[in-house]
Each structure stands twice: as structure tokens, then as C-alpha cells.
C-alpha positions as CSV (number, residue, x, y, z in Angstrom):
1,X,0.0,0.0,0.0
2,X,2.7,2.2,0.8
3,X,4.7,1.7,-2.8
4,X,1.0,2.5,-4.2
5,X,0.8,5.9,-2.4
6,X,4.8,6.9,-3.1
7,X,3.6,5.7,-6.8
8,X,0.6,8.0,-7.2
9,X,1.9,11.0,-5.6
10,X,5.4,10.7,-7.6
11,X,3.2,10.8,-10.7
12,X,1.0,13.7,-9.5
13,X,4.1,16.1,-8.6
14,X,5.6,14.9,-12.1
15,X,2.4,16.1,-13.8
16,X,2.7,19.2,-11.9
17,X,6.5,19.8,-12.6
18,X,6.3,18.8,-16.6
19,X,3.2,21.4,-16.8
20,X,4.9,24.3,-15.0
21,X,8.1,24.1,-16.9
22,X,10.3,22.6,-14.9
23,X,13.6,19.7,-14.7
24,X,16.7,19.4,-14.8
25,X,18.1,19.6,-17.9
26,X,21.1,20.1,-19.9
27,X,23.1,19.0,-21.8
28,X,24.7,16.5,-23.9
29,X,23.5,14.8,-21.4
30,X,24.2,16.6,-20.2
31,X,24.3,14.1,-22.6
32,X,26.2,15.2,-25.0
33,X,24.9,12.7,-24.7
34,X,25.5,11.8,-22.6
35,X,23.1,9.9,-25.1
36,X,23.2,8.5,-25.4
37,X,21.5,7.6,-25.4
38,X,21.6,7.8,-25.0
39,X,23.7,8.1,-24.4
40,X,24.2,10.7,-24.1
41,X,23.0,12.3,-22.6
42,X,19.7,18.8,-19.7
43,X,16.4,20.1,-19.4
44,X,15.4,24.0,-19.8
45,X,14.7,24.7,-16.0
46,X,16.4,25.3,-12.6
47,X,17.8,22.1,-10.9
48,X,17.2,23.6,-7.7
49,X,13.5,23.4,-8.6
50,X,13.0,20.1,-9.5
51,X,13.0,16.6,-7.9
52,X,15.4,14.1,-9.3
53,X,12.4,11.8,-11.0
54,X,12.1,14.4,-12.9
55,X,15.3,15.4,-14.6
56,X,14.2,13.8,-17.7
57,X,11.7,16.6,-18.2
58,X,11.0,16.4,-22.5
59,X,9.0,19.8,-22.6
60,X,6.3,17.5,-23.8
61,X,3.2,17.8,-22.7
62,X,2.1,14.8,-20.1
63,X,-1.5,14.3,-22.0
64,X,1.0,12.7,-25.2
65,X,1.3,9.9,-22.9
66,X,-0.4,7.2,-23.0
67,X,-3.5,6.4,-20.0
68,X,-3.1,3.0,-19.0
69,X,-6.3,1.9,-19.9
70,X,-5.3,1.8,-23.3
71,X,-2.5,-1.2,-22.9
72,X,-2.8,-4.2,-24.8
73,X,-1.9,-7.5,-24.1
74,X,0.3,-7.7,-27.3
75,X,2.3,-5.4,-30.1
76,X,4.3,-5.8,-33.1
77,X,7.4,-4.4,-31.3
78,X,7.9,-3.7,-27.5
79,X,10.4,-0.5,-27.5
80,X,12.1,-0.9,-24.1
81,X,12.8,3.2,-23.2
82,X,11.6,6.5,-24.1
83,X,14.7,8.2,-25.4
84,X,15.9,9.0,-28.4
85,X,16.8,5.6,-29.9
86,X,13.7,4.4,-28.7
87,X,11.6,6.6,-30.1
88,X,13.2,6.9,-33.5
89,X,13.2,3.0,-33.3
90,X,9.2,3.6,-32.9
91,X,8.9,5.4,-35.8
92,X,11.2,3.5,-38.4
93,X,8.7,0.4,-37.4
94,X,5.0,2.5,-37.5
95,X,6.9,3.5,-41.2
96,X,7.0,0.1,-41.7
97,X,3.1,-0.6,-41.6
98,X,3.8,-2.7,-37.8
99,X,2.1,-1.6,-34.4
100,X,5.4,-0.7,-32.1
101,X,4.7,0.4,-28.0
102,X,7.1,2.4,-26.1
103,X,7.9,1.5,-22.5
104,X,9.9,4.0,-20.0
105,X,10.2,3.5,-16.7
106,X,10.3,7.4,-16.1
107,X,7.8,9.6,-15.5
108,X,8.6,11.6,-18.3
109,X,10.2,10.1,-21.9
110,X,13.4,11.7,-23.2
111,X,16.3,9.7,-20.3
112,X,20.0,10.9,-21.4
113,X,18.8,12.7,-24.9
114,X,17.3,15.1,-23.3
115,X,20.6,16.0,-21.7
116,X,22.4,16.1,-24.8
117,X,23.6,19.8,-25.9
118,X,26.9,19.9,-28.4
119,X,24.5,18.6,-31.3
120,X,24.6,15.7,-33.8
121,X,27.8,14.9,-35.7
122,X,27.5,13.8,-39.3
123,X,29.5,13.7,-42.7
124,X,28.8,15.2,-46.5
125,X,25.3,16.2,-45.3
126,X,23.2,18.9,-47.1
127,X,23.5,21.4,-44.1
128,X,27.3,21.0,-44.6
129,X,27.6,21.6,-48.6
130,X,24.9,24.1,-48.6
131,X,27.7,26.8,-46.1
132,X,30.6,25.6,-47.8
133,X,32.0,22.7,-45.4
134,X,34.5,20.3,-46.9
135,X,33.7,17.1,-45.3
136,X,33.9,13.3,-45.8
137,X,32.9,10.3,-44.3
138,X,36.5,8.6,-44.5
139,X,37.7,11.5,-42.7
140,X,35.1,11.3,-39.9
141,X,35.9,7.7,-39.6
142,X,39.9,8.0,-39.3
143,X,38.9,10.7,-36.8
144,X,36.6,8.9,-34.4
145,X,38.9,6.0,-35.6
146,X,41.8,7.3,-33.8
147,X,39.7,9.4,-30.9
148,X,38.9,6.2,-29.8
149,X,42.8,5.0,-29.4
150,X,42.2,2.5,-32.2
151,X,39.4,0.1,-30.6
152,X,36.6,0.7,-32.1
153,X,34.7,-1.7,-33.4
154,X,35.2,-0.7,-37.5
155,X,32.4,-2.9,-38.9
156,X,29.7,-0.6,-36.6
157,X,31.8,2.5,-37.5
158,X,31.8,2.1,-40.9
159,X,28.0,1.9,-40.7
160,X,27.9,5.0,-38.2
161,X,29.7,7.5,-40.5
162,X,28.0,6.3,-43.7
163,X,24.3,6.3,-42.7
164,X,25.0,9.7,-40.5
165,X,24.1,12.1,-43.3
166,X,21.0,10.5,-44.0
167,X,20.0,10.7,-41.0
168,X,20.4,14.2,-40.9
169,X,17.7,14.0,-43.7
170,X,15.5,11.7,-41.9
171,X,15.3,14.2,-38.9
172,X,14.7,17.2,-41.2
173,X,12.4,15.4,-42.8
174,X,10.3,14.9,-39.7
175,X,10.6,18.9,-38.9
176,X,13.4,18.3,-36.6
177,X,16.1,20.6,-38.4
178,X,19.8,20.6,-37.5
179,X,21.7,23.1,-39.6
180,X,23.4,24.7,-37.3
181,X,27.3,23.6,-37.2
182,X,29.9,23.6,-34.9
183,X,33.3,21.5,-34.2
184,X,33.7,19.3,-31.1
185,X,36.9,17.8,-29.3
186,X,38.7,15.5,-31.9
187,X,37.5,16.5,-34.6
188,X,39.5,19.0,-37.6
189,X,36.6,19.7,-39.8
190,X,33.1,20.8,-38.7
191,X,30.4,18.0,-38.4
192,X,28.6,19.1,-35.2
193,X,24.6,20.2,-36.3
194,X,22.8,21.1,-33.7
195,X,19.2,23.3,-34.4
196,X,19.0,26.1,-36.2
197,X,19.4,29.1,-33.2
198,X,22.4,27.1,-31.9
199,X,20.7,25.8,-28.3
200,X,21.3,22.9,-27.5
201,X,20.2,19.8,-28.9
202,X,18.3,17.4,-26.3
203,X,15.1,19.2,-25.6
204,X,14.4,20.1,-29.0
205,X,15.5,17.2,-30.3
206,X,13.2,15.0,-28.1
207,X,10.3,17.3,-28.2
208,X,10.3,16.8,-31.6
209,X,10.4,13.1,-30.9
210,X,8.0,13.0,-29.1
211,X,5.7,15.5,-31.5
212,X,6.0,12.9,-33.8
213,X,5.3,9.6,-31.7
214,X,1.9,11.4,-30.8
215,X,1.2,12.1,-34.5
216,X,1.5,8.8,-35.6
217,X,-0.5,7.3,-32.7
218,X,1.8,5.1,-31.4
219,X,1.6,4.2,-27.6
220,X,4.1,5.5,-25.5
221,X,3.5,4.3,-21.2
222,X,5.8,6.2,-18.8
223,X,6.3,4.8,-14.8
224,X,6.0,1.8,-16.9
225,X,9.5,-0.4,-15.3
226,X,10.4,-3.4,-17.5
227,X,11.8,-6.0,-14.9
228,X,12.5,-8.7,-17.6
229,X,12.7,-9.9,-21.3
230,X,10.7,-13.3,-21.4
231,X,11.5,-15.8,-24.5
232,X,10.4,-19.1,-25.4
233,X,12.3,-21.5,-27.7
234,X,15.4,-19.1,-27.5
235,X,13.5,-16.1,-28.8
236,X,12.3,-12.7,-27.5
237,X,8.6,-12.8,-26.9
238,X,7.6,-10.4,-24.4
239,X,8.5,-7.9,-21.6
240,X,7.4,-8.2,-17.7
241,X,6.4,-4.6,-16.8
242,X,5.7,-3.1,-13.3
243,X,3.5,0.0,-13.7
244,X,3.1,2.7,-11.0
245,X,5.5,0.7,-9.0
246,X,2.4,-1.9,-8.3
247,X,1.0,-3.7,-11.0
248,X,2.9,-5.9,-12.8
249,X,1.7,-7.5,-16.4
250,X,3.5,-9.3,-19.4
251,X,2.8,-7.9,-22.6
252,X,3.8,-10.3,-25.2
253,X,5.9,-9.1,-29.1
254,X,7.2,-10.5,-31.3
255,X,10.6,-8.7,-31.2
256,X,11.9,-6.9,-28.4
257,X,14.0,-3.7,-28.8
258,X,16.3,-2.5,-26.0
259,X,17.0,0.9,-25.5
260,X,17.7,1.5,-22.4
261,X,20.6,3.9,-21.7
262,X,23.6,3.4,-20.1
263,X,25.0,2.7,-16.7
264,X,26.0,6.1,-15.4
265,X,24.0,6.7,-12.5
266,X,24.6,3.5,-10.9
267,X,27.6,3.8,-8.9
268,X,27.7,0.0,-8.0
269,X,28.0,-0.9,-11.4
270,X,30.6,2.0,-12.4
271,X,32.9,1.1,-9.2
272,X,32.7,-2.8,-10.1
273,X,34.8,-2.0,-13.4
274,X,36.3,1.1,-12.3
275,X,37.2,1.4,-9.0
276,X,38.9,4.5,-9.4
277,X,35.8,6.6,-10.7
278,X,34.5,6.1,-7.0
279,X,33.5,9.4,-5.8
280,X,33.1,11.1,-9.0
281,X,30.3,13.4,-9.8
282,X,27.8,12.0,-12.7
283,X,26.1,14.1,-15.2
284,X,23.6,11.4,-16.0
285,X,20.1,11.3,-15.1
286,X,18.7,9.0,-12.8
287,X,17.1,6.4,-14.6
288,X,20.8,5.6,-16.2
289,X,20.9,2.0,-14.2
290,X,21.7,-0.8,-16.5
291,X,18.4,-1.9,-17.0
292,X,19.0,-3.1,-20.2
293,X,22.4,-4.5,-19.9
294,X,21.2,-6.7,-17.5
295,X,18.1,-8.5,-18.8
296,X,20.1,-8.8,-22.0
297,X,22.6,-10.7,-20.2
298,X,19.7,-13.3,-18.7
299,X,19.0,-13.1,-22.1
300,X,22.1,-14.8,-23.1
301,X,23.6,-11.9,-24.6
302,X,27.0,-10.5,-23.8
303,X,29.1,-7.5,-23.3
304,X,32.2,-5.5,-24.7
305,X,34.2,-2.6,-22.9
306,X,32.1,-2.6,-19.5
307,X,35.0,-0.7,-18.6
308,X,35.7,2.1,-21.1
309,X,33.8,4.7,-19.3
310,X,33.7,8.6,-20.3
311,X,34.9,11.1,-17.6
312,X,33.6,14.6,-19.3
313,X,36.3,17.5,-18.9
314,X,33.9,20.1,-18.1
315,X,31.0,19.8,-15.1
316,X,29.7,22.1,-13.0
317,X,29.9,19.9,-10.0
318,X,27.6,21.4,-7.1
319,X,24.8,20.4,-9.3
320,X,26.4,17.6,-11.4
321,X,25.8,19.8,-14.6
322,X,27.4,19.0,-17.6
323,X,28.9,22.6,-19.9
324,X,28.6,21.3,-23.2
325,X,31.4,21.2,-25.3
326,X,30.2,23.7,-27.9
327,X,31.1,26.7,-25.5
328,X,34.8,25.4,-26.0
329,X,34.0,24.5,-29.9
330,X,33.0,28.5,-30.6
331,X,36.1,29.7,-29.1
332,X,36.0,29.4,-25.2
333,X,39.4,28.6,-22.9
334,X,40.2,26.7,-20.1
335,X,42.2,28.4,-17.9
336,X,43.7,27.5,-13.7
337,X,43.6,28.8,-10.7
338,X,46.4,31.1,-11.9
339,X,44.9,32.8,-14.7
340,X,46.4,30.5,-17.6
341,X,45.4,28.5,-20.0
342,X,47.0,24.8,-19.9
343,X,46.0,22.3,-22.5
344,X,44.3,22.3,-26.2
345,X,40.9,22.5,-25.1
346,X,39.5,20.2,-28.4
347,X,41.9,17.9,-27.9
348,X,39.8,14.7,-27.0
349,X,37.9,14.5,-23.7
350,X,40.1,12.1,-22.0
351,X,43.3,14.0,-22.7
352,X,41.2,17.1,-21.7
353,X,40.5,15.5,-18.7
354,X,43.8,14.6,-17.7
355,X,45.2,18.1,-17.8
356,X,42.7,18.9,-15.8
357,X,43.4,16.8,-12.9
358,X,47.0,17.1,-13.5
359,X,46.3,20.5,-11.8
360,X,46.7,21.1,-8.2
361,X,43.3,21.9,-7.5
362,X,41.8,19.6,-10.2
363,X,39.5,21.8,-11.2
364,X,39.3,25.1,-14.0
365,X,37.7,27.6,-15.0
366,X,35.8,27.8,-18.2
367,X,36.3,31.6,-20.1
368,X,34.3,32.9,-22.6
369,X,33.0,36.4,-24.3
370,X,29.4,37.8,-25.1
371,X,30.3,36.6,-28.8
372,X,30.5,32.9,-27.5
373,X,27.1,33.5,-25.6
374,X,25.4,34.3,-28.3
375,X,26.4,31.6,-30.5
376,X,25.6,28.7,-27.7
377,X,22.2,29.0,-26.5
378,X,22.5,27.2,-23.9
379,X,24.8,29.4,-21.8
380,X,21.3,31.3,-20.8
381,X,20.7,28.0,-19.3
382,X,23.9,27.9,-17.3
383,X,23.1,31.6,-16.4
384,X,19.5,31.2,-15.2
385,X,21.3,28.1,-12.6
386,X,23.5,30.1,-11.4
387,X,27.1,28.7,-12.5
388,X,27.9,32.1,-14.5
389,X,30.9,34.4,-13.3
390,X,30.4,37.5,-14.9
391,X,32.5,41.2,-15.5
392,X,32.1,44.3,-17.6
393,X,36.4,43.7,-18.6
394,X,38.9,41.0,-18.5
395,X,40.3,42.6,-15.4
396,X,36.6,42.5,-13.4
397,X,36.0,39.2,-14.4
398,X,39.6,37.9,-13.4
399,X,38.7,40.0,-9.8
400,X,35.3,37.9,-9.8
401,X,36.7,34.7,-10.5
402,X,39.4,35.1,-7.7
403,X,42.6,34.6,-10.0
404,X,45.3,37.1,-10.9
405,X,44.0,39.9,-13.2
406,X,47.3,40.2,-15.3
407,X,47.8,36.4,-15.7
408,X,44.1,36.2,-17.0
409,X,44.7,39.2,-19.3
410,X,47.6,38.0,-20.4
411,X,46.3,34.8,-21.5
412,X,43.5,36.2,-23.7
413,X,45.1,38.9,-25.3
414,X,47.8,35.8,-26.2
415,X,45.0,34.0,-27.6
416,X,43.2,37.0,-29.7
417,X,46.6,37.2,-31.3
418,X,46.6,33.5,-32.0
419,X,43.5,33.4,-33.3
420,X,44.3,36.7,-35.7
421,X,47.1,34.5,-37.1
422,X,45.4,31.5,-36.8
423,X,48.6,29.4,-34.9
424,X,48.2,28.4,-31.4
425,X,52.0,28.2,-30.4
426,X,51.6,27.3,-26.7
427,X,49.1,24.4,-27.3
428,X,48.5,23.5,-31.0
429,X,44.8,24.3,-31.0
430,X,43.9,24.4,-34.8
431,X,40.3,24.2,-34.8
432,X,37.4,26.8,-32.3
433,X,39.5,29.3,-33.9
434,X,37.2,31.7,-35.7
435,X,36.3,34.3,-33.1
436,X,38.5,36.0,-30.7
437,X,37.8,36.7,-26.6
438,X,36.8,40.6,-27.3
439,X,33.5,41.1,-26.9
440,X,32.8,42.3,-23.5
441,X,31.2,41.6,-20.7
442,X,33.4,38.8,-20.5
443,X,32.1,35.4,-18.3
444,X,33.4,32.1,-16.6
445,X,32.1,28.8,-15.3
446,X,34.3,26.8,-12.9
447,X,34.4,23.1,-14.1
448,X,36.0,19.8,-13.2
449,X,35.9,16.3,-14.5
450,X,32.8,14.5,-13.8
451,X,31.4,11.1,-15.3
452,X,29.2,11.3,-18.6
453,X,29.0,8.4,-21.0
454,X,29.0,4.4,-20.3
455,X,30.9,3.6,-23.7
456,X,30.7,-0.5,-22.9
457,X,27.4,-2.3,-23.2
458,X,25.7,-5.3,-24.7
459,X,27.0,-6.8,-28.2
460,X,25.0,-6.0,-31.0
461,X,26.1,-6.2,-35.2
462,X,25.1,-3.7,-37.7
463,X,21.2,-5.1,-38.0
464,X,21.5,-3.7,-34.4
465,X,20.9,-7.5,-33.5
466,X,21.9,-8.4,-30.3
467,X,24.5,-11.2,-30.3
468,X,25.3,-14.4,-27.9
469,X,28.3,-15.1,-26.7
470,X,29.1,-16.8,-30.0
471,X,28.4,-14.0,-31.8
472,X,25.3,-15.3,-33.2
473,X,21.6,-13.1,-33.0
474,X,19.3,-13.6,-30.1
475,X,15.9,-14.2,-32.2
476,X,13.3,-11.6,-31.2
477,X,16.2,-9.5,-29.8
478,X,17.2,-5.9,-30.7
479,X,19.3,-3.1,-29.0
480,X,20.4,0.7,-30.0
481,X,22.1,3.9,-28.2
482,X,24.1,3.5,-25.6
483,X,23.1,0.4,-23.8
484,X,25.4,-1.0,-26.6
485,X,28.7,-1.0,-26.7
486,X,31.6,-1.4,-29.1
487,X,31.1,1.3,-31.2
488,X,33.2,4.2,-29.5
489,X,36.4,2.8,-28.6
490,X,38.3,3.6,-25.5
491,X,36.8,7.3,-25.8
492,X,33.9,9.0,-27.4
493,X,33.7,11.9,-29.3
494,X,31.4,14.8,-28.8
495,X,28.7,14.4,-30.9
496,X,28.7,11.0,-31.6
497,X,25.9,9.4,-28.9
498,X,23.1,11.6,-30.7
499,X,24.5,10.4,-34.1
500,X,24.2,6.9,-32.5
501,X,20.7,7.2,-31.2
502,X,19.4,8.2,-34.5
503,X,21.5,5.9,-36.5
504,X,21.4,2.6,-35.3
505,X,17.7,4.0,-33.7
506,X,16.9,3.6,-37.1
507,X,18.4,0.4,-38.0
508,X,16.8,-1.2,-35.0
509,X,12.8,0.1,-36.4
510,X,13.7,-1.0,-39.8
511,X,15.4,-4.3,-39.4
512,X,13.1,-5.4,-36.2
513,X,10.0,-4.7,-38.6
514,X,11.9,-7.1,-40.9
515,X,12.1,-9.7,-38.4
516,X,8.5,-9.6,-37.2
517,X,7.1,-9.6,-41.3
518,X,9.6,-12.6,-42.5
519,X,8.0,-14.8,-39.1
């Protein structure tokens, strides 16, 4: 009785919070992607404001959600999350002429992708031609190739980077428009779409997800908790779901597609493969538990780099807030306790990372100019929570932030000079060079390392089929976004779990519709 009455007054104060406005949100991914699913993976409100449960906050009205008295006893396709994988995954299969539902065990849909906030990297689109940008998806590939030290699984990059511009299309093609381009860590050319008036990606991205799972009438529960995959005969047939927290029901499929997130908010499991990211801060939301990784694995499936997991360079760490990489990507610095800068700020996040906490203090400050502000959207965000330092000069803001004035003024007019000759001789920055630091007032965020992204997961192939421990499919079975693994190496690129998400979101609609029509 008790879970009951914590059930319905959870759901009551979400329904209050989603219609006033408010949640947690970022990112990524935070999200860049977090995403992730994403990985990936904040909302457009004050964090101060709003309860954990609800940090997944879409900006989605509650009524697109379906009332419980509508489930059925059977689909085409159980969808196993609400993010964006899942929800693209609904709409590849509702293309397809098949009847999908979408489970989330959140009171709200959007998990990680609604955290995301650098944007959506992809190669030779039409957004990139159309202003002039020299791109390829070779290059993209060497580059997130070698961003991830060389481990990436190439079959499932080689798919990424060469499905990435269409779907680019795909989104615009559903009103969800990305033409907006920026550069991320790691990469030399720019790939990084995010919408059109440069905020970030994750709210708009998911409310336009969710716009379009309404349209098209397909189901979509929330507080709806899948405990378990069932099977019979060795293939997925079903999901047990606990609703509310008190009624649980099995809902038979005929495939089964998992996408649940990641791993990043659940300590235990972090600290079991990394025993050294104990302590650290984590920019994912709350439902990021493993969910999916685990009733895979009772499943019969298996895993691949459990313990390749992304510490982000830059969080706000009183509220576990994740600054999106663009801020760096239009021109931002880094800069210590001392006024200087000390590393290549697009250099990938790990290396990023480790100059950070190379640092006495392990922690920096993040500097930026109006001109920066204006061109990421999302800084209003960081303002309205608080995390902005702010002065009218260089000099006020150095006095604000607490470091010397001359060392901080130093360092800026020796990167406006950079930037005018377009060399970076202290750190070999060669790309977030097209603006200087002149346009006052002038503003900083102090950051640290906190973790973002859960690049292991559960093996899947290119059909986003998830695979046995001897490689072969699991019948029935299907997984996308960042409950997966394999795909970004030993480190992920900015920009990459939203590509993901929509990618192999895709692949999992299309070829789980396939599946269910050949039976």
C-alpha cells in the first residue's frame, strides 16, 4: 500500500512539474549525450527546482502519454525506453506498416537525450555543402577512428559514419532541423549540427520526438518499469512490466527492442569495473541503471568494454551539470587557478581530462566572451542556474573569479593574437578558432571532471541484432544507443551518442519490422 501511495503522488508532482516548466536539464546529457542515449546524454529549468524523477523533463506535454487503460496485451514491437533511440526505433517500425509500443520506466520520456547539448555529428550532409563545409565520411571515420585509441569496433563504425548524413535528412524530414554547425573535441573539420538558433540539442531534439510519436499514434507508457525480457524457444517474446511501482503485467511481441541507456548513474556498477571513478560526480540522469544491460545478459547476450567509461572534462559539479562542449568548440578557454590557460581545449575529452586533474586543485575555470554566448544558447541555461561568473572587462572578471587579473589578461590577449594568425603556439589548438575573446562583458564557469558516458554495453552487429556469446543473434532481440557498446572505442567523441541514437535508432525500427514480417 505504501509503494501505491509513493507511486501516485510521484506521478502527481511529475504532472505538476512537466506542466509548469520545470527539470533538470542540460546537456549533452548533459548528454552530449551523454546519449546516449543515449547516451548521451539537460532540461530548460532550474535544478534547484525540480526533484530528481524528474530530470528527464521532455517539454512534452504529459496528456501525449499514453492512459493505462489503453494497454494491450500484445504489439508488433515492444520499445524498451523512451529516449531518443527508442523513439526513433518507434517510428522506423509505424513507417514500416507494424504496431510498435514504447515502454519507459520514467515519469517523463526523453532519459539521457534530453541532456544532450553539443549537437549531432555527421558527414557530406546537405546542411554542410549548402555553407561551404568540406567534409567526408572517410575522414570522420579516421577521426573517431583514432579518438577512440584505435578500438573501435570498425564494422559498426563504418556503418555509423556512412548512414550519418541520411540521417540528418530523416530528422529534417520529420521537422526536426539541424543546420546549425559547430566542431567538437577531436575533430578537424566541422560535423557538429545542432538546431537552427544554436541551443542545444536534447530538448528540442526530443520534443520533436516526441511531436512525432503522438502524430503517428503510437503508444508510449511512462512509470512503466520493464523487470524482464521473457522468450520461449530461445527467442524474445515479451517484456514483464511493473507500472506505478504496483501492478505488474506481461505484454507479449514479437521482437523486443532494447533501448535502455547506459550505466551512469549507478555507482555500483561503475565502481565494479572502475574502482577508481568512486567518488566522482555524474552528469547522468537518474534512470541511467543498466536496465538493459542486465536483462540482455539473462537473455544470453554479452558485453564488450564494461570498462571504457567517459569522464567529461567540463562539469559544474555542485549540481552535477554537464557545460557542453560547444562553449569550447566557438572559441571558449580553459584556464587555472592562476589565470592560464593549460591544454588544447579540443583535444579529445580524455586527454582534456587529464590536464585537468593534473592541476593542483583539479578543477578550472571555463572563459568565454558575449560573442561565445550568443552563439551557444544554452549558456542562458547555465546563467539562469547560477554557474555564470560575470565582468564588464577581463580585469573584473579575473577579480570575480578570484585569480590574478594580469595572468588572466595575459592569457586572452595571447589568444586573440593567436586566433588573428590562426597558430596556437603554446598548445596547437587548430580548430574553435574563428572568433576571438573581445566582446565584453566577459564570463566564466568553474568546471571539473565529472562522469558522462557508459561507452561499454551489450554486443550487438550492424542489424543492431543483439548477439550471444558466440556471436550469433538472439531471435526476437534488438538493442540501439548506448546500452550497446563497441562502437566508440576507449573514448567518445562529442557528438557522436546523438548520431548513434538516431543511427542505429533507425536500423533497430527498420530491421526489427523485418524480423516480425519474414515470421
Amino acid at each position: 500500500m505504501k509503494k501505491k501511495t509513493a507511486a501516485a503522488l510521484l506521478l502527481i508532482l511529475s504532472v505538476i512539474l512537466v506542466i509548469a516548466g520545470c527539470g533538470n536539464g542540460n546537456n549533452s546529457t548533459n548528454t552530449e549525450n551523454n546519449a546516449s542515449g543515449n547516451k548521451s546524454t539537460n532540461s530548460a529549468a532550474s535544478a534547484t527546482e525540480a526533484p530528481k524523477e524528474t530530470e528527464a523533463v521532455s517539454g512534452a506535454s504529459v496528456a501525449s502519454y499514453t492512459p493505462l487503460d489503453q494497454l494491450k496485451e500484445s504489439y508488433d514491437i515492444i520499445i524498451v525506453g523512451a529516449g531518443g533511440a527508442g523513439m526513433t526505433a518507434a517510428l522506423e517500425a509505424k513507417a514500416k506498416g507494424l504496431n510498435p509500443v514504447i515502454f519507459e520506466k520514467m515519469p517523463v520520456a526523453g532519459g539521457n537525450t534530453t541532456k544532450s547539448s553539443s549537437g549531432m555529428n555527421a558527414s557530406e550532409t546537405k546542411f554542410q555543402k549548402e555553407q561551404g563545409i568540406e567534409d567526408s565520411n572517410d575522414l570522420f571515420y579516421e577521426e573517431t577512428l583514432k579518438g577512440g585509441h584505435d578500438t573501435n569496433n570498425t564494422e559498426m563504425l563504418r556503418f555509423f559514419v556512412d548512414n550519418s548524413a541520411a540521417a540528418i535528412d530523416w530528422l529534417d524530414s520529420i521537422g526536426i532541423r539541424l543546420n546549425n554547425i559547430t566542431i567538437t573535441g577531436g575533430m578537424n573539420e566541422k560535423r557538429t549540427h545542432r538546431p537552427e538558433d544554436g541551443s542545444a540539442i536534447g530538448q528540442y531534439l526530443v520534443k520533436g520526438l516526441v511531436q512525432n510519436v503522438q502524430e503517428q499514434g503510437i503508444p508510449l507508457f511512462v512509470n512503466a518499469d520493464v523487470k524482464a525480457i521473457t522468450q520461449q524457444d530461445g527467442k524474445a517474446n515479451g517484456v514483464k512490466v511493473l507500472f506505478n511501482q504496483a501492478d505488474e503485467k506481461v505484454i507479449t511481441g514479437k521482437a523486443v527492442v532494447v533501448t535502455t541507456g547506459g550505466f551512469g548513474s549507478n555507482m555500483e556498477m561503475i565502481t565494479e569495473v572502475r574502482p577508481d571513478l568512486e567518488g566522482y560526480v555524474t552528469t547522468n540522469q537518474i534512470g541511467s541503471t543498466g536496465d538493459g544491460i542486465r536483462m540482455i545478459l539473462a537473455m544470453g547476450g554479452t558485453t564488450v568494454d564494461m570498462d571504457q567509461i567517459q569522464v567529461h572534462p567540463t562539469v559544474q559539479q555542485e549540481k552535477s551539470y554537464l557545460i557542453g562542449e560547444a562553449v569550447r568548440g566557438e572559441g571558449g578557454l580553459l584556464v587555472s587557478s592562476e589565470g592560464k590557460r593549460f591544454t588544447n581545449e579540443l583535444d579529445t575529452r580524455d586527454k582534456v581530462t587529464a590536464a585537468i586533474n593534473s592541476l593542483p586543485e583539479k578543477a578550472a575555470y571555463l572563459v568565454f566572451d558575449s560573442g561565445v554566448k550568443s552563439r551557444v544558447k544554452a549558456i542562458e541555461q547555465y546563467e539562469k542556474m547560477g554557474f555564470v561568473i560575470q565582468g564588464d572587462t577581463v580585469q573584473a572578471l579575473a577579480e570575480a573569479m578570484q585569480v590574478p587579473a594580469d595572468k588572466l589578461q595575459a592569457t586572452v590577449d595571447t589568444w586573440n593574437t593567436a586566433v588573428a594568425g590562426k597558430q596556437d603556439a603554446e598548445f596547437g589548438r587548430k580548430t574553435g578558432m574563428d572568433h576571438d575573446l573581445s566582446a565584453g562583458p566577459f564570463y566564466a564557469i568553474k568546471i571539473a571532471p565529472g562522469i558522462h558516458y557508459t561507452m561499454g554495453g551489450v554486443k550487438i552487429n550492424t542489424n543492431t541484432e543483439v548477439l550471444n556469446k558466440d556471436g550469433q543473434p538472439i531471435p526476437g532481440l534488438f538493442a540501439a544507443g548506448e546500452v550497446t557498446g563497441g562502437l566508440h572505442g576507449q573514448n567518445r567523441i562529442g557528438g557522436n551518442s546523438v548520431a548513434e541514437i538516431i543511427i542505429f535508432g533507425r536500423q533497430a525500427g527498420i530491421k526489427s519490422a523485418e524480423f516480425v514480417q519474414a515470421q
